[in-house]
C-alpha positions as CSV (number, residue, x, y, z in Angstrom):
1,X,0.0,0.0,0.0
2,X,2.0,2.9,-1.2
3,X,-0.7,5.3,-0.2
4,X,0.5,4.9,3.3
5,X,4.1,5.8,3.1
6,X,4.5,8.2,6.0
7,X,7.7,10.0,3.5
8,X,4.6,9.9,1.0
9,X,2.2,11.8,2.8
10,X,4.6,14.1,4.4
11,X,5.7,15.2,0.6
12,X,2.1,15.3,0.2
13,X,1.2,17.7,3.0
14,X,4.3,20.0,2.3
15,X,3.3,20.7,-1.1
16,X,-0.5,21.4,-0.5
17,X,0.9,24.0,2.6
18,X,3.7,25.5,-0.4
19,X,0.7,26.1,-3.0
20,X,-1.4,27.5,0.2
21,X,1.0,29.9,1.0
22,X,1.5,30.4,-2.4
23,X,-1.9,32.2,-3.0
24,X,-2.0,34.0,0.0
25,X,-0.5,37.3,-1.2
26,X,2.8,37.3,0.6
27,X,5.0,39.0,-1.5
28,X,8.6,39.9,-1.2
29,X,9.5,43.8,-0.4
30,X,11.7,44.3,-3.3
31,X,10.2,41.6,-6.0
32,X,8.8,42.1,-8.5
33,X,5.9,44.5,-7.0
34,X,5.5,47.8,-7.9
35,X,4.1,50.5,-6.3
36,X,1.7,53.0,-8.6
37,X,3.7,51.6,-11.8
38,X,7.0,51.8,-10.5
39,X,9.4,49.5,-8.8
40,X,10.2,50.0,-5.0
41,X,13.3,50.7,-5.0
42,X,12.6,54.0,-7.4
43,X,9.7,54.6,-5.4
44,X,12.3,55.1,-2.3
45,X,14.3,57.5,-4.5
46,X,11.3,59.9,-4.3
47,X,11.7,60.1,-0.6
48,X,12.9,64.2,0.8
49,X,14.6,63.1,4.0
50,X,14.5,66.3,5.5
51,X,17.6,67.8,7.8
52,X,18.0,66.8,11.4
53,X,20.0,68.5,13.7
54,X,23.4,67.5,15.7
55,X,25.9,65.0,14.5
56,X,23.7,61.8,15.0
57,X,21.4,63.2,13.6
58,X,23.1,64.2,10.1
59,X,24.4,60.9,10.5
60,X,20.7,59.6,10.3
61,X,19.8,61.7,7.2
62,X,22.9,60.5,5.5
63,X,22.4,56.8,6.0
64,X,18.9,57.4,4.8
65,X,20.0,59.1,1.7
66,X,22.5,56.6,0.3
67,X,20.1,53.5,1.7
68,X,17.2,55.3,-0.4
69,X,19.4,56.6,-3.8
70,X,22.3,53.9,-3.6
71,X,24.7,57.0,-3.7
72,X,22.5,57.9,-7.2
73,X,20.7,60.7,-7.5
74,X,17.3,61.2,-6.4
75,X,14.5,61.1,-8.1
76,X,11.3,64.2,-8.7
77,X,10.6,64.4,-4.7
78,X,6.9,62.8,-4.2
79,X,7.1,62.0,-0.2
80,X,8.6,63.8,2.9
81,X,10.3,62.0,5.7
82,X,10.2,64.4,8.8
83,X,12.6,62.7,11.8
84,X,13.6,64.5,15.2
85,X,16.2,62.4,17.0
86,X,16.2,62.1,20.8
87,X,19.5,60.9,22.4
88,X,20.2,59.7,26.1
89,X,23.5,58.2,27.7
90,X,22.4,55.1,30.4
91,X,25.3,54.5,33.0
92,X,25.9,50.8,33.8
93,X,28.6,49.1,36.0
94,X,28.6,51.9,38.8
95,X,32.0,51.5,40.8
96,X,31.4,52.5,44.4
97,X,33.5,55.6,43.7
98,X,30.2,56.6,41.5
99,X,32.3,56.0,38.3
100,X,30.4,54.4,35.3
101,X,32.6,51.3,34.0
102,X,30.3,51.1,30.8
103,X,27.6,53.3,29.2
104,X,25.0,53.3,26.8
105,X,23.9,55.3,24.3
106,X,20.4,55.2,23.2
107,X,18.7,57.3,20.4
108,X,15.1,57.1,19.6
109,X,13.8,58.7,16.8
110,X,10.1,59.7,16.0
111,X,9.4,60.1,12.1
112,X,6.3,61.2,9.9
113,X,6.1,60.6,6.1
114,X,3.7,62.9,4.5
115,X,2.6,62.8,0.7
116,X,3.5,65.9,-1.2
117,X,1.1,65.5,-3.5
118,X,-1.7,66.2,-1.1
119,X,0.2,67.1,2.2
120,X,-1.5,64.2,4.0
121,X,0.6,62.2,6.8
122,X,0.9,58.5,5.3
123,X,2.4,56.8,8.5
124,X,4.1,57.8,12.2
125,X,6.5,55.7,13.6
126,X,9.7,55.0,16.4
127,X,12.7,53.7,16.0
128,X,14.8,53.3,19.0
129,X,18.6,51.7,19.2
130,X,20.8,51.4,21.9
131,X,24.7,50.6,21.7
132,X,26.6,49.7,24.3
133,X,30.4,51.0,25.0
134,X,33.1,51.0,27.5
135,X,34.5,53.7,29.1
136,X,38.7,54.4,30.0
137,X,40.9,56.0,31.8
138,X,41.9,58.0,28.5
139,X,39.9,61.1,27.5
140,X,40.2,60.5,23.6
141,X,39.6,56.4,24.3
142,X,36.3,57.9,25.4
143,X,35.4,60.5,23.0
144,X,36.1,57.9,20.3
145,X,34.1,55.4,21.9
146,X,31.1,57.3,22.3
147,X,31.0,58.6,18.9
148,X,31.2,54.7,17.3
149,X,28.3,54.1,19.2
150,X,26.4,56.8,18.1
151,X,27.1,55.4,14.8
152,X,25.9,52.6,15.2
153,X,23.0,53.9,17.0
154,X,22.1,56.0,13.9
155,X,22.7,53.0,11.2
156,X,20.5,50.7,13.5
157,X,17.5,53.4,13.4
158,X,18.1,54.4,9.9
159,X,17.6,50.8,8.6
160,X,14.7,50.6,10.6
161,X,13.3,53.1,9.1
162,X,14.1,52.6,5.7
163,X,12.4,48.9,6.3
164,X,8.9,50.7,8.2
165,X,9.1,53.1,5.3
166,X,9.3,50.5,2.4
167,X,6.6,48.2,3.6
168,X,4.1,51.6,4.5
169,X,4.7,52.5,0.4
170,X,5.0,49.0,-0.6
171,X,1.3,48.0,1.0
172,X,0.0,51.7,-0.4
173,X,0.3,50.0,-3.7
Protein backbone atom coordinates (compact mmCIF):
# COMPACT_ATOMS: atom_id res chain seq x y z
CA UNK A 1 0.00 0.00 0.00
CA UNK A 2 1.97 2.86 -1.23
CA UNK A 3 -0.73 5.29 -0.19
CA UNK A 4 0.48 4.90 3.29
CA UNK A 5 4.05 5.78 3.08
CA UNK A 6 4.51 8.21 6.03
CA UNK A 7 7.73 9.95 3.48
CA UNK A 8 4.63 9.87 0.97
CA UNK A 9 2.23 11.82 2.82
CA UNK A 10 4.63 14.10 4.36
CA UNK A 11 5.71 15.18 0.57
CA UNK A 12 2.15 15.30 0.16
CA UNK A 13 1.25 17.65 3.01
CA UNK A 14 4.31 19.96 2.27
CA UNK A 15 3.33 20.74 -1.12
CA UNK A 16 -0.55 21.43 -0.49
CA UNK A 17 0.95 24.00 2.60
CA UNK A 18 3.68 25.45 -0.41
CA UNK A 19 0.67 26.13 -2.96
CA UNK A 20 -1.38 27.47 0.17
CA UNK A 21 1.02 29.91 0.98
CA UNK A 22 1.54 30.39 -2.38
CA UNK A 23 -1.85 32.24 -3.04
CA UNK A 24 -2.02 34.05 0.04
CA UNK A 25 -0.47 37.32 -1.16
CA UNK A 26 2.83 37.30 0.63
CA UNK A 27 4.99 39.02 -1.53
CA UNK A 28 8.64 39.88 -1.16
CA UNK A 29 9.55 43.79 -0.41
CA UNK A 30 11.73 44.28 -3.25
CA UNK A 31 10.21 41.59 -5.95
CA UNK A 32 8.76 42.06 -8.52
CA UNK A 33 5.87 44.51 -7.01
CA UNK A 34 5.46 47.83 -7.86
CA UNK A 35 4.12 50.54 -6.27
CA UNK A 36 1.69 52.99 -8.55
CA UNK A 37 3.68 51.64 -11.75
CA UNK A 38 7.00 51.81 -10.52
CA UNK A 39 9.42 49.49 -8.78
CA UNK A 40 10.25 50.00 -5.02
CA UNK A 41 13.34 50.73 -4.99
CA UNK A 42 12.56 53.97 -7.41
CA UNK A 43 9.69 54.56 -5.37
CA UNK A 44 12.26 55.13 -2.35
CA UNK A 45 14.27 57.52 -4.48
CA UNK A 46 11.28 59.87 -4.34
CA UNK A 47 11.66 60.14 -0.64
CA UNK A 48 12.91 64.19 0.80
CA UNK A 49 14.56 63.12 3.95
CA UNK A 50 14.51 66.33 5.51
CA UNK A 51 17.56 67.85 7.77
CA UNK A 52 17.97 66.83 11.42
CA UNK A 53 20.00 68.54 13.67
CA UNK A 54 23.41 67.53 15.75
CA UNK A 55 25.94 65.01 14.52
CA UNK A 56 23.65 61.84 15.02
CA UNK A 57 21.40 63.23 13.64
CA UNK A 58 23.07 64.20 10.09
CA UNK A 59 24.38 60.92 10.46
CA UNK A 60 20.72 59.65 10.27
CA UNK A 61 19.78 61.67 7.17
CA UNK A 62 22.91 60.46 5.47
CA UNK A 63 22.39 56.80 6.02
CA UNK A 64 18.85 57.36 4.84
CA UNK A 65 20.00 59.10 1.74
CA UNK A 66 22.51 56.58 0.34
CA UNK A 67 20.06 53.49 1.66
CA UNK A 68 17.15 55.34 -0.42
CA UNK A 69 19.35 56.57 -3.80
CA UNK A 70 22.28 53.87 -3.63
CA UNK A 71 24.70 56.99 -3.70
CA UNK A 72 22.50 57.88 -7.19
CA UNK A 73 20.75 60.72 -7.52
CA UNK A 74 17.31 61.15 -6.43
CA UNK A 75 14.51 61.12 -8.14
CA UNK A 76 11.34 64.23 -8.69
CA UNK A 77 10.59 64.41 -4.68
CA UNK A 78 6.88 62.79 -4.23
CA UNK A 79 7.12 62.00 -0.23
CA UNK A 80 8.56 63.80 2.87
CA UNK A 81 10.31 61.96 5.69
CA UNK A 82 10.24 64.37 8.83
CA UNK A 83 12.64 62.73 11.76
CA UNK A 84 13.62 64.49 15.24
CA UNK A 85 16.18 62.40 17.03
CA UNK A 86 16.25 62.12 20.84
CA UNK A 87 19.54 60.85 22.36
CA UNK A 88 20.19 59.70 26.11
CA UNK A 89 23.51 58.24 27.75
CA UNK A 90 22.44 55.08 30.43
CA UNK A 91 25.33 54.51 33.03
CA UNK A 92 25.89 50.84 33.82
CA UNK A 93 28.57 49.08 36.01
CA UNK A 94 28.60 51.91 38.77
CA UNK A 95 31.99 51.47 40.76
CA UNK A 96 31.36 52.49 44.39
CA UNK A 97 33.50 55.61 43.66
CA UNK A 98 30.17 56.60 41.54
CA UNK A 99 32.33 56.04 38.29
CA UNK A 100 30.44 54.39 35.32
CA UNK A 101 32.61 51.28 34.02
CA UNK A 102 30.31 51.11 30.80
CA UNK A 103 27.62 53.30 29.23
CA UNK A 104 25.05 53.26 26.82
CA UNK A 105 23.95 55.30 24.26
CA UNK A 106 20.40 55.20 23.17
CA UNK A 107 18.68 57.27 20.39
CA UNK A 108 15.09 57.14 19.59
CA UNK A 109 13.82 58.66 16.80
CA UNK A 110 10.07 59.69 15.97
CA UNK A 111 9.36 60.05 12.15
CA UNK A 112 6.27 61.22 9.86
CA UNK A 113 6.12 60.57 6.12
CA UNK A 114 3.72 62.93 4.50
CA UNK A 115 2.56 62.84 0.74
CA UNK A 116 3.45 65.86 -1.15
CA UNK A 117 1.15 65.46 -3.48
CA UNK A 118 -1.71 66.22 -1.09
CA UNK A 119 0.18 67.10 2.23
CA UNK A 120 -1.50 64.21 3.99
CA UNK A 121 0.63 62.17 6.82
CA UNK A 122 0.95 58.48 5.35
CA UNK A 123 2.39 56.76 8.54
CA UNK A 124 4.13 57.85 12.20
CA UNK A 125 6.53 55.68 13.61
CA UNK A 126 9.69 55.04 16.36
CA UNK A 127 12.73 53.71 16.05
CA UNK A 128 14.84 53.26 18.98
CA UNK A 129 18.65 51.74 19.18
CA UNK A 130 20.77 51.45 21.86
CA UNK A 131 24.66 50.57 21.73
CA UNK A 132 26.56 49.73 24.35
CA UNK A 133 30.42 50.99 25.03
CA UNK A 134 33.12 50.97 27.50
CA UNK A 135 34.48 53.74 29.09
CA UNK A 136 38.68 54.37 30.01
CA UNK A 137 40.94 56.01 31.75
CA UNK A 138 41.89 58.04 28.51
CA UNK A 139 39.86 61.11 27.53
CA UNK A 140 40.23 60.48 23.59
CA UNK A 141 39.59 56.38 24.28
CA UNK A 142 36.27 57.88 25.40
CA UNK A 143 35.39 60.46 23.04
CA UNK A 144 36.11 57.94 20.34
CA UNK A 145 34.15 55.40 21.92
CA UNK A 146 31.11 57.29 22.30
CA UNK A 147 30.98 58.56 18.88
CA UNK A 148 31.25 54.73 17.34
CA UNK A 149 28.29 54.06 19.25
CA UNK A 150 26.43 56.82 18.15
CA UNK A 151 27.12 55.37 14.85
CA UNK A 152 25.93 52.58 15.21
CA UNK A 153 23.03 53.88 17.02
CA UNK A 154 22.05 55.96 13.94
CA UNK A 155 22.72 53.01 11.16
CA UNK A 156 20.46 50.72 13.51
CA UNK A 157 17.46 53.37 13.37
CA UNK A 158 18.10 54.40 9.89
CA UNK A 159 17.55 50.85 8.62
CA UNK A 160 14.67 50.63 10.62
CA UNK A 161 13.32 53.08 9.08
CA UNK A 162 14.12 52.62 5.72
CA UNK A 163 12.43 48.92 6.27
CA UNK A 164 8.85 50.68 8.17
CA UNK A 165 9.12 53.14 5.27
CA UNK A 166 9.32 50.52 2.40
CA UNK A 167 6.63 48.15 3.64
CA UNK A 168 4.09 51.59 4.48
CA UNK A 169 4.71 52.46 0.40
CA UNK A 170 5.03 49.05 -0.57
CA UNK A 171 1.26 47.97 0.98
CA UNK A 172 -0.01 51.72 -0.45
CA UNK A 173 0.29 50.01 -3.72
Amino acid sequence: MWWRSPALIAAVLAGALAFGLASCGIQPMYGGATVGGARLPEVMKTVEVTPIPGRVGQKVRNELIFANTGGGYPGPMRYKLDITVKERVIDQLVRLTGDAKGQVFELTATYKIVDLNNGQIIYKGNAISRAPYERFEEIFANVRARYDAENRAARTVSESIKTQIAAVLNSAA
